[in-house]
Structure formats: C-alpha cells, structure tokens
N, C-alpha and C positions, 0 to 999 in steps of 0.2 A: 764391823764395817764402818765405814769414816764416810761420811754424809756433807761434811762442811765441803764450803768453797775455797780454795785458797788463792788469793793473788788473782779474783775477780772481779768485776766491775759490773753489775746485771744492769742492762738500761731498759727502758721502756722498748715495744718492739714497733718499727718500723709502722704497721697499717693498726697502729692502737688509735679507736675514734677519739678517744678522750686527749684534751689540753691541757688539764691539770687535774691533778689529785684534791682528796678531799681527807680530813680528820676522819677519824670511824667514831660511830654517835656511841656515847654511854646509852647502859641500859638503867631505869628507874632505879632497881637493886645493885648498880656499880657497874666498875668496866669491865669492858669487854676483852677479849683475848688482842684482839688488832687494836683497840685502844692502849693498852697495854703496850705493846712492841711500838707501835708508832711513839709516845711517849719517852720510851727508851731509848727509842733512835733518833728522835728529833733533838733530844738534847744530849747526847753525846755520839754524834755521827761517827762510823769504823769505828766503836767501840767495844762490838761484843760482836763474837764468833758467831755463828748458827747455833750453838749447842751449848753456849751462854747465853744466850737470850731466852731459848726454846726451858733453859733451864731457871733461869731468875722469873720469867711468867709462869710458868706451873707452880712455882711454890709461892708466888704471891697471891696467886686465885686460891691457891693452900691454905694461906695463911688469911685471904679474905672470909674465905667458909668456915674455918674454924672459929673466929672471932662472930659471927654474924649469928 
C-alpha cells in the first residue's frame, strides 16, 4: 500500500488559531523526531517524499542510539 502524496500541496487549515509556527525544542539527550524532519525540510524544501524522510529519520535516531 502507497501512503505518499503525490502532486500535493497540504496548507494550514482555514480556522487553525495559530499565526505562525515554531522550531520543535531538542531534548537534553539530542533531537527529536520533528526536530529532525523540520531540519530536513527546512533546508531543502520538496525535497524528500513521505517515505524518504520517514526513512532517513529512523535510521538517524538508529544511528544516534547506537553511537550513544
């Protein structure tokens, strides 16, 4: 089963209270999953699928726990 979006655009929704977004905080011991994908998206915007992103953060928290 195929999970990604293709050739979409997801915006904020109409009655959302919030004006702006915010960074997601690290935690003491490293970052976080949404620290992570925000990071990734922020500096290379459309550049990874669903299931490339979903895929390069798993194995970097992988690769942070095994090192730690």
């Amino acid at each position: 089963m195929d999970w990604n979006y293709y050739d979409t655009f997801i915006t904020v929704a109409a009655d959302c209270p919030s004006e702006t977004g915010i960074k997601p905080l690290c935690k003491k011991n490293g970052k976080t999953k949404p620290g992570i994908e925000f990071e990734l998206l922020a500096n290379n915007p459309y550049g990874y699928t669903q299931e490339e992103l979903l895929y390069i953060v798993q194995r970097s928290k992988e690769d942070y726990y095994a090192i730690s």
